[in-house]
RODO-148163 format. One record per residue (C-alpha): residue number from 0; residue in one letter; x, y, z. Coordinates in Angstrom, 2 decimals. Example, Ala and Ser with C-alpha at 12.3 -4.5 7.8 and 13.67 -1.06 7.14 Angstrom:
BEGIN
0 | a | 12.30 | -4.50 | 7.80
1 | s | 13.67 | -1.06 | 7.14
# end
This chain:
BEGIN
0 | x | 100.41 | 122.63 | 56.66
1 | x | 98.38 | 124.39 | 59.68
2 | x | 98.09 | 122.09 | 62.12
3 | x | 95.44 | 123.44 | 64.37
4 | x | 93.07 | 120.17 | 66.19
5 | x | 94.34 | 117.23 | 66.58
6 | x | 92.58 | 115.32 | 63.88
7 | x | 93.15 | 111.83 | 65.98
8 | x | 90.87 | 112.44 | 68.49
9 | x | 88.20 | 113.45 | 65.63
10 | x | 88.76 | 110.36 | 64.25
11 | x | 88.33 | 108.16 | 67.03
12 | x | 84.94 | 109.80 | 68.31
13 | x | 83.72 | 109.44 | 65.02
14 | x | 84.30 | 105.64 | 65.24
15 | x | 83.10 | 105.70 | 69.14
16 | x | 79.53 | 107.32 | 67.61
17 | x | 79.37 | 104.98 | 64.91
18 | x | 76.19 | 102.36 | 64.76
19 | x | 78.55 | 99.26 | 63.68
20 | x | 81.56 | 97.54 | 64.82
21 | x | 84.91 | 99.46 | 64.22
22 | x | 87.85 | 97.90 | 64.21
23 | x | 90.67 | 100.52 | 65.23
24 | x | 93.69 | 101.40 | 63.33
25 | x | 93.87 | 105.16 | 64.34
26 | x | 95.89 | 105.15 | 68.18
27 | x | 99.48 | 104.27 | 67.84
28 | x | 99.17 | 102.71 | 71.45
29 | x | 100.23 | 99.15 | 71.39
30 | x | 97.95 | 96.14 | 72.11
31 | x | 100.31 | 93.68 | 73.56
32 | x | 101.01 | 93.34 | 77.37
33 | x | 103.53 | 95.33 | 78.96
34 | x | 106.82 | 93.40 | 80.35
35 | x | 105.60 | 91.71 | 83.96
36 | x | 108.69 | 92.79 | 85.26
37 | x | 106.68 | 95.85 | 84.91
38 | x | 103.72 | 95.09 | 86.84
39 | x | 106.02 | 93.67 | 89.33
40 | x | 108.01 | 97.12 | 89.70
41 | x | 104.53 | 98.89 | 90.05
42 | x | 103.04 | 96.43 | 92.56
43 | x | 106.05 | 96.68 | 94.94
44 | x | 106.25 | 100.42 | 94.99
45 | x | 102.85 | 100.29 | 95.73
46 | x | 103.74 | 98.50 | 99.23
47 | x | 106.10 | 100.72 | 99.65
48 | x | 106.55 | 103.12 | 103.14
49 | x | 105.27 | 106.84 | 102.64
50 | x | 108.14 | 109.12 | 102.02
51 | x | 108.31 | 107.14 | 98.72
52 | x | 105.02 | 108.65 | 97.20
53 | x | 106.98 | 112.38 | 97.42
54 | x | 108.43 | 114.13 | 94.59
55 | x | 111.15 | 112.20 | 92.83
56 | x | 114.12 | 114.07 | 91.37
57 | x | 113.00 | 116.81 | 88.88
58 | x | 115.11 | 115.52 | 86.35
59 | x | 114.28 | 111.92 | 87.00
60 | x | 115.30 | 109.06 | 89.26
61 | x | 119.03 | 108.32 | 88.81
62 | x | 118.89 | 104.59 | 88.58
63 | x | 116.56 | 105.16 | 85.69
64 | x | 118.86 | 107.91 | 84.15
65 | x | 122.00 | 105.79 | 84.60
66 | x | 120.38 | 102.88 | 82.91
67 | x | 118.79 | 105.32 | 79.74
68 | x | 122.78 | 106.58 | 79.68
69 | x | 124.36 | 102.85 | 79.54
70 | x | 122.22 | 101.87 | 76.84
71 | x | 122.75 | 104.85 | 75.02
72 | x | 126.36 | 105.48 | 75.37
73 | x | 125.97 | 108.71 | 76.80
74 | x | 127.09 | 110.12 | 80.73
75 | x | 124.00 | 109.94 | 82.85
76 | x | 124.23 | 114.36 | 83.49
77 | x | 122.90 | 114.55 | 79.64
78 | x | 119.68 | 112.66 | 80.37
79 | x | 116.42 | 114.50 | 81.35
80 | x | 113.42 | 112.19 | 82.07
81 | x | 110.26 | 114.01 | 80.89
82 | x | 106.47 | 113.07 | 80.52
83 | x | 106.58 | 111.20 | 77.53
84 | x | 108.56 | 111.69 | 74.25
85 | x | 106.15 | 114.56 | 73.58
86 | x | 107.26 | 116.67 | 76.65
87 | x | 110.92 | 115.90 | 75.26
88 | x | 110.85 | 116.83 | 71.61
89 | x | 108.80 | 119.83 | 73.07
90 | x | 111.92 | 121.19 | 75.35
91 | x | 114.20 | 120.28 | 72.49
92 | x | 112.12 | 122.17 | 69.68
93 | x | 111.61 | 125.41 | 72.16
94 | x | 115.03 | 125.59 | 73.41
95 | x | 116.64 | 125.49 | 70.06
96 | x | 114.95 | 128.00 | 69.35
97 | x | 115.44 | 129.93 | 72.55
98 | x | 118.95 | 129.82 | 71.36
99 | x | 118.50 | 132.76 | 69.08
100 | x | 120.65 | 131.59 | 66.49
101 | x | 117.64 | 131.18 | 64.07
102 | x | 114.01 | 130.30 | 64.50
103 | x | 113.04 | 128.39 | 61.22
104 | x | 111.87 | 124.64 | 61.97
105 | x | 112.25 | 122.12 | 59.28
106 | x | 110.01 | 119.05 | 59.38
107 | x | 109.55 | 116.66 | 56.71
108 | x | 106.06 | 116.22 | 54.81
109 | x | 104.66 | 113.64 | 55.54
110 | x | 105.10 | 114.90 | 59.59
111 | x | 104.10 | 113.14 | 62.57
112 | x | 100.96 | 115.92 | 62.97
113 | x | 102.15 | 116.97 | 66.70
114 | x | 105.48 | 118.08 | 65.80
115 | x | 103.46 | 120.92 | 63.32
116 | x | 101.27 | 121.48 | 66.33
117 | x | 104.26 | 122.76 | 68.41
118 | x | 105.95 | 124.92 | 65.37
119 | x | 102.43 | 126.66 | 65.55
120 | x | 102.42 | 126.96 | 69.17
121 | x | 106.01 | 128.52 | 68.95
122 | x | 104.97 | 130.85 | 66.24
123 | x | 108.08 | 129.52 | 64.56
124 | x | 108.39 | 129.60 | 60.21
125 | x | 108.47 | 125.82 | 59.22
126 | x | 109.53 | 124.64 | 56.18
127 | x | 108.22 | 120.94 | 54.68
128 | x | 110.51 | 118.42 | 53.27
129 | x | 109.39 | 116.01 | 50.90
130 | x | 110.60 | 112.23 | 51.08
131 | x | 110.35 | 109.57 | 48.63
132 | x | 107.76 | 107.01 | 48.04
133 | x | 109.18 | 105.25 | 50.85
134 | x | 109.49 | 107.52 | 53.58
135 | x | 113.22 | 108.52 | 53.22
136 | x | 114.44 | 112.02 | 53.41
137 | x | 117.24 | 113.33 | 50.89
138 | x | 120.10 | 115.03 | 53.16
139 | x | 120.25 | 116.94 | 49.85
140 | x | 116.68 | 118.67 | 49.98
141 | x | 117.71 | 119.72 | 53.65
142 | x | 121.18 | 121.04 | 52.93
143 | x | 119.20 | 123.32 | 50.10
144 | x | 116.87 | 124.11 | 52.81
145 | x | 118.93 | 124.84 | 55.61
146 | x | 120.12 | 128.30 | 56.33
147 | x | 121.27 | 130.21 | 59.17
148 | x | 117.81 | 131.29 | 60.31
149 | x | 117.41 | 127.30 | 61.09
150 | x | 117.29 | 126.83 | 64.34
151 | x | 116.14 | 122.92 | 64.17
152 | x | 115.70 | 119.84 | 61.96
153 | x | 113.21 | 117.46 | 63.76
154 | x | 113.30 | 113.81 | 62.17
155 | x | 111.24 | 110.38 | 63.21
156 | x | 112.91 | 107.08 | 62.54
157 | x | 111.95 | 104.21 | 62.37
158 | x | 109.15 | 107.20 | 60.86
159 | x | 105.73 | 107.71 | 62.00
160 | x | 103.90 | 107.39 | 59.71
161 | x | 105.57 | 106.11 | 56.73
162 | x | 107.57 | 103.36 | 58.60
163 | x | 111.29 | 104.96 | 56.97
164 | x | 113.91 | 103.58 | 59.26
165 | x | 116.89 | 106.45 | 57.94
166 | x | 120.19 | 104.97 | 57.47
167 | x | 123.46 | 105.87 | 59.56
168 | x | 124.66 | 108.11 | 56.49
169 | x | 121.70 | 109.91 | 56.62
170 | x | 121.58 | 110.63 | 60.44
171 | x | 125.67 | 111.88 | 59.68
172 | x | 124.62 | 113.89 | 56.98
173 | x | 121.37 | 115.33 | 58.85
174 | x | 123.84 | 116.34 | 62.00
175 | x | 126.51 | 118.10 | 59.72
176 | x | 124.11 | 120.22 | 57.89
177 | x | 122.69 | 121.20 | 61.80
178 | x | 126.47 | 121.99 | 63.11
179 | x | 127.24 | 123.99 | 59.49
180 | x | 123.62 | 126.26 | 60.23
181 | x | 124.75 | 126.40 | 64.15
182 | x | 121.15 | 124.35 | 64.39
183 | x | 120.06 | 121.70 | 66.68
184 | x | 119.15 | 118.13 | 65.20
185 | x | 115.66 | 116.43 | 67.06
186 | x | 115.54 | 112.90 | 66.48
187 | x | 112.84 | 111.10 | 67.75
188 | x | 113.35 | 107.49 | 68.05
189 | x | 110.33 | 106.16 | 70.19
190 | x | 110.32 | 103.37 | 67.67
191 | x | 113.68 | 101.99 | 67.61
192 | x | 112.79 | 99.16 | 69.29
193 | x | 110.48 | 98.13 | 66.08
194 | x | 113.26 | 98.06 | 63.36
195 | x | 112.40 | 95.33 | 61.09
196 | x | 115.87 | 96.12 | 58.69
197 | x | 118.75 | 95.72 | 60.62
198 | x | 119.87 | 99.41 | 59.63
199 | x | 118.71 | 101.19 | 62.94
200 | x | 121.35 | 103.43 | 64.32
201 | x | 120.61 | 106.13 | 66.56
202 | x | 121.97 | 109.84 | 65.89
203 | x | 124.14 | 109.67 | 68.75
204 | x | 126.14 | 107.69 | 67.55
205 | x | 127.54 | 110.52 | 65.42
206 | x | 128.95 | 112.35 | 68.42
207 | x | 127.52 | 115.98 | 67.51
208 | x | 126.67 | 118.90 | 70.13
209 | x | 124.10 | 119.71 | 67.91
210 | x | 122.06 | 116.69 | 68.31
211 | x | 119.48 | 115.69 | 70.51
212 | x | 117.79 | 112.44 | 70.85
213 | x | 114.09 | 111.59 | 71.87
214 | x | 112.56 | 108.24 | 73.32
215 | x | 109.81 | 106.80 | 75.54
216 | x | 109.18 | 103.54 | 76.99
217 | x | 105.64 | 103.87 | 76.09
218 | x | 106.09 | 102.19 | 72.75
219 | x | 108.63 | 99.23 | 73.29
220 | x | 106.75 | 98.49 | 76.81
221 | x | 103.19 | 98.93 | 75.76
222 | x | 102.72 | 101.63 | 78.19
223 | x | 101.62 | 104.87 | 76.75
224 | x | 99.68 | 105.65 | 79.56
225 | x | 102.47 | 105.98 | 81.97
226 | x | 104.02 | 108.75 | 80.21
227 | x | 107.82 | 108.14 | 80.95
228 | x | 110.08 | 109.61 | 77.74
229 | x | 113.42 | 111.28 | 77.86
230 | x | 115.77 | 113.50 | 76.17
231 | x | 119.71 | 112.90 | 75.80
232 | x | 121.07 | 116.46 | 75.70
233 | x | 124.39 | 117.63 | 74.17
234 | x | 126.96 | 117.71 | 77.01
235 | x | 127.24 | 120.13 | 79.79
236 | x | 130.83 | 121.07 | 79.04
237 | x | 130.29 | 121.58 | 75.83
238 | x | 129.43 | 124.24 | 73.40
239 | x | 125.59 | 123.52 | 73.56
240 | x | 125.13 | 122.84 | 77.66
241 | x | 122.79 | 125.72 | 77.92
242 | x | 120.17 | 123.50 | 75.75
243 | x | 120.24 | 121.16 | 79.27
244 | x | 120.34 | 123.66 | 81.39
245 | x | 117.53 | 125.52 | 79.50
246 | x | 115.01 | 122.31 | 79.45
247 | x | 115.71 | 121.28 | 83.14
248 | x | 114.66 | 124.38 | 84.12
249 | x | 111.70 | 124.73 | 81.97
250 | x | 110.82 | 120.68 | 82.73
251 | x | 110.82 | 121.62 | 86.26
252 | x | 108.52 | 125.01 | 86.29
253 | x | 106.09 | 123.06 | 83.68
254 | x | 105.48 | 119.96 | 85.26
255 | x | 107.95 | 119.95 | 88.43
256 | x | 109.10 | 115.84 | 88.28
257 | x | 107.52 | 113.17 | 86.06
258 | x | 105.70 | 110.30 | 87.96
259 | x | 107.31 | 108.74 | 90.65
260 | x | 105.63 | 105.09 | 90.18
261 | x | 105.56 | 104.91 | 86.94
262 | x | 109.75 | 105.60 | 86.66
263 | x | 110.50 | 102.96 | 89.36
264 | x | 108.11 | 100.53 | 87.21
265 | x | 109.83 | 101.14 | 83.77
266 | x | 113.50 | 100.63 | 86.11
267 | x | 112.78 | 97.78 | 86.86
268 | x | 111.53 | 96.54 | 83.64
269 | x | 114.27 | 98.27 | 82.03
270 | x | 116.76 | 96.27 | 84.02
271 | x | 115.21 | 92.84 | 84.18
272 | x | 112.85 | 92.14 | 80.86
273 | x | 114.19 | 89.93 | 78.94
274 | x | 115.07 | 90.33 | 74.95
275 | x | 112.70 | 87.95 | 73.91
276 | x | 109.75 | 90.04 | 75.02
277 | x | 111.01 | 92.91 | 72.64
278 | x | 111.48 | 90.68 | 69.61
279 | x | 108.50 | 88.59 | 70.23
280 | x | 106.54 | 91.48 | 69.85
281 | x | 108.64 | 92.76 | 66.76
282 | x | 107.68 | 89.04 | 65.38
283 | x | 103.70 | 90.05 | 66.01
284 | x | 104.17 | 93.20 | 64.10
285 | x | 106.25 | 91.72 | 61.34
286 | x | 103.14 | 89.07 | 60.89
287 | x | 101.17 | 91.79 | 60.70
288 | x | 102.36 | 93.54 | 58.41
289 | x | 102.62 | 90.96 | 56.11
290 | x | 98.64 | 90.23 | 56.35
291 | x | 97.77 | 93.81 | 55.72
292 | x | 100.06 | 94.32 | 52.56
293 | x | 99.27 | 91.67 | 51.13
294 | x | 95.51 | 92.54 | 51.38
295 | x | 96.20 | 95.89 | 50.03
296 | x | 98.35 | 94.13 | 46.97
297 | x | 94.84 | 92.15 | 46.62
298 | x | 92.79 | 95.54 | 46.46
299 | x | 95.27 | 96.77 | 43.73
300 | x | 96.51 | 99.33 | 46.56
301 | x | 99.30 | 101.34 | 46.50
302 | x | 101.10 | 101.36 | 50.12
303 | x | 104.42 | 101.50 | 52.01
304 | x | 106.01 | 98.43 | 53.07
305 | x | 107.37 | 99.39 | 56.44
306 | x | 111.17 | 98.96 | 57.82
307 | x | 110.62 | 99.93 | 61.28
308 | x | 107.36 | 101.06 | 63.53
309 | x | 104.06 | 99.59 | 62.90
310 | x | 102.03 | 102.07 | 60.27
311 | x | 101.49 | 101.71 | 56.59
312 | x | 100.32 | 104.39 | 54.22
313 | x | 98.38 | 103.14 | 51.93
314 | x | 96.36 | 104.71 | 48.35
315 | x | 93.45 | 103.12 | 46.81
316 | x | 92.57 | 104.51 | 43.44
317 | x | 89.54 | 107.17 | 42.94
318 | x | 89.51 | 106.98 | 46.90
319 | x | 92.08 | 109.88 | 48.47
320 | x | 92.85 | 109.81 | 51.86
321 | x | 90.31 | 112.96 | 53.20
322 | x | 88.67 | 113.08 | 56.26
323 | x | 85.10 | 112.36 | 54.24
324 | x | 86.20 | 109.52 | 53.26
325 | x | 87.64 | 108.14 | 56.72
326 | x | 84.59 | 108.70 | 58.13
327 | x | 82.72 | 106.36 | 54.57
328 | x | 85.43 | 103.82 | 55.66
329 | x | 84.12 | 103.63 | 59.36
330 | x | 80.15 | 104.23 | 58.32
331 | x | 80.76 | 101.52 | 54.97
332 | x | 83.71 | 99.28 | 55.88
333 | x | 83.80 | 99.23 | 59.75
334 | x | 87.80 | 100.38 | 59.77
335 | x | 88.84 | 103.69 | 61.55
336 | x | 92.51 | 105.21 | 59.65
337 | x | 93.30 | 108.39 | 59.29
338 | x | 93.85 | 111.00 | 56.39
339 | x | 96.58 | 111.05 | 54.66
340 | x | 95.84 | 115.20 | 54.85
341 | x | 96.46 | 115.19 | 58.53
342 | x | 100.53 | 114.37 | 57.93
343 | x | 101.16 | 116.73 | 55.21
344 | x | 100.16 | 117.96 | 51.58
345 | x | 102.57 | 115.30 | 49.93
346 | x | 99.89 | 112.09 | 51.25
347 | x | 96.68 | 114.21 | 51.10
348 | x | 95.28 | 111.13 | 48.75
349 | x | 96.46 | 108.38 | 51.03
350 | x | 95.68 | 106.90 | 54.45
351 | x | 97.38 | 106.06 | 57.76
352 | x | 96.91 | 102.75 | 59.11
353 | x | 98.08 | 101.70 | 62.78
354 | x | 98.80 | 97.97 | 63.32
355 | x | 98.51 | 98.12 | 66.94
356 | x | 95.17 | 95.59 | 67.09
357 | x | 94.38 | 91.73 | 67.29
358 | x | 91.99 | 92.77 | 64.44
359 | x | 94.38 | 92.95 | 61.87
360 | x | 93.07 | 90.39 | 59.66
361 | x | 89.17 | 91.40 | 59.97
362 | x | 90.26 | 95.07 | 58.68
363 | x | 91.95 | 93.22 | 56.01
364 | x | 88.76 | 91.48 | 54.73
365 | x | 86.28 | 94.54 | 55.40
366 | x | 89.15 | 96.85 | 53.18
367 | x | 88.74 | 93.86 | 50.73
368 | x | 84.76 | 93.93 | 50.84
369 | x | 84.86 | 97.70 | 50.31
370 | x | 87.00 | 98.20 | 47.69
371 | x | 86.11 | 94.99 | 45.71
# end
């Protein structure tokens, strides 16, 4: 897979040009309001005396990084606070393989499309994984993989875009193969707050140096747009510390400190939103899904049922999942998804669909219409 433009904006200008109404399933950004303990956190820094508007801390405002560390276990000097989870799976992907120990990345197929982008900005070999039907990745076709050239194994669950929440064995499994190859495990979990199985367990809970974990708040709290992620580093005592040490410093000469408002906000909302807001929302999606597969099952579709995040693949017959036919789907149907081709060889003939808009139901009777 070369992974050269990103193929999501393409999408979504096509459907901005388009003559009819298009009802958009492309953007993973969420729909749903963003916790008012939020807007409360960004309307009283906003009264707030100058010297607050300077640069926070480079590596993030502690209140923020001691609440990221409670609620994942962790001691607050492993957390970095980046620009999003994409800064932080960037600085995890470039300084494993800074390391030296090996440069090979291994990514499954389907991929998430940006974490291809940055093996081809890093000039790094990549190798593709398949997974089965249903998103999940063998530990099996990675051990056979895996070799000392590796220098990282990057992994999405709950999975964009197959919905694959990975279970704890596989996580252990995934983080033994990394510490045999002297690699570094990536796991991006921006979605764990959307696990619809119970079975959600994040890799740190398998207490390896050679793991580093990935998140944003811009899923759970409907925020994309503030662009406040982190990484959780392997410990600075440890065997891996000059991972941390390596992406502070590059954080800070990239970007110098992530946005000062927008970390207070997501503190506060981190500290005072209650649980119902994140399983309300959960309840939306789970709703959701259950109105768009059971349109597909009415179109005589093949999909994936998700466990966790809000995408389904999904394969209608004589109809594969190319960027021609997004664009028919948009032009004939009035429903923006992507192709299937833009995640990986393994889905070329499917599509992508993001349930991230009020509109679910209206795609779900235009898909009908189409493919009746």
């Amino acid at each position: 897979m070369d992974y050269e433009t990103p193929q999501f904006f393409r999408v979504m200008q096509y459907a901005a040009r388009a003559e009819r109404d298009v009802v958009d399933m492309v953007s993973g950004s969420p729909d749903w309001e963003p916790p008012e303990t939020l807007r409360e956190g960004l309307r009283e820094y906003a009264d707030r005396e100058a010297d607050a508007f300077a640069y926070p801390p480079s590596i993030g405002l502690t209140p923020l990084r001691e609440g990221i560390a409670e609620r994942r276990g962790v001691d607050r000097s492993r957390v970095l606070v980046t620009n999003g989870a994409g800064e932080a799976n960037h600085l995890a992907m470039t300084e494993a393989i800074d390391r030296g120990s090996g440069r090979e990345i291994l990514l499954t197929d389907p991929v998430y499309p940006y974490y291809a982008g940055r093996a081809n900005l890093l000039d790094a070999p990549t190798h593709y994984l398949p997974v089965d039907h249903d998103g999940q990745l063998d530990p099996a076709v990675v051990r056979e993989a895996a070799s000392d050239e590796t220098a990282v194994i990057v992994v999405n669950s709950p999975n964009n875009p197959t919905g694959a929440v990975y279970p704890a064995e596989t996580l252990a499994e995934l983080a033994a193969i990394a510490e045999k190859h002297d690699a570094v495990l990536v796991s991006d979990e921006v979605y764990d707050h959307f696990d619809y199985t119970g079975a959600f367990e994040s890799a740190l809970a398998h207490d390896s140096d050679h793991v580093v974990v990935t998140n944003a708040f811009s899923k759970s709290m409907a925020v994309t747009g503030l662009r406040v992620g982190y990484a959780v580093f392997p410990p600075e005592d440890g065997p891996m510390s000059d991972l941390l040490d390596a992406a502070r410093t590059r954080h800070m000469l990239s970007v110098v400190a992530g946005s000062h408002p927008a970390q207070f906000a997501v503190l506060r909302a981190l500290q005072e939103t209650p649980p119902d807001y994140y399983e309300d929302n959960r309840a939306l999606l789970r709703e959701r899904i259950r109105t768009f597969t059971d349109a597909l099952d009415a179109a005589g579709a093949d999909y994936t049922t998700p466990g966790g995040s809000f995408y389904v693949m999904a394969r209608f017959e004589g109809f594969p999942g190319t960027m021609a036919n997004v664009q028919r789907l948009v032009d004939e149907a009035g429903v923006a998804g992507m192709p299937g081709e833009a995640f990986g060889e393994s889905r070329a003939d499917w599509f992508r669909f993001a349930l991230v808009t009020p509109r679910v139901e209206e795609a779900t009777n235009r898909l009908a219409t189409f493919f009746e």
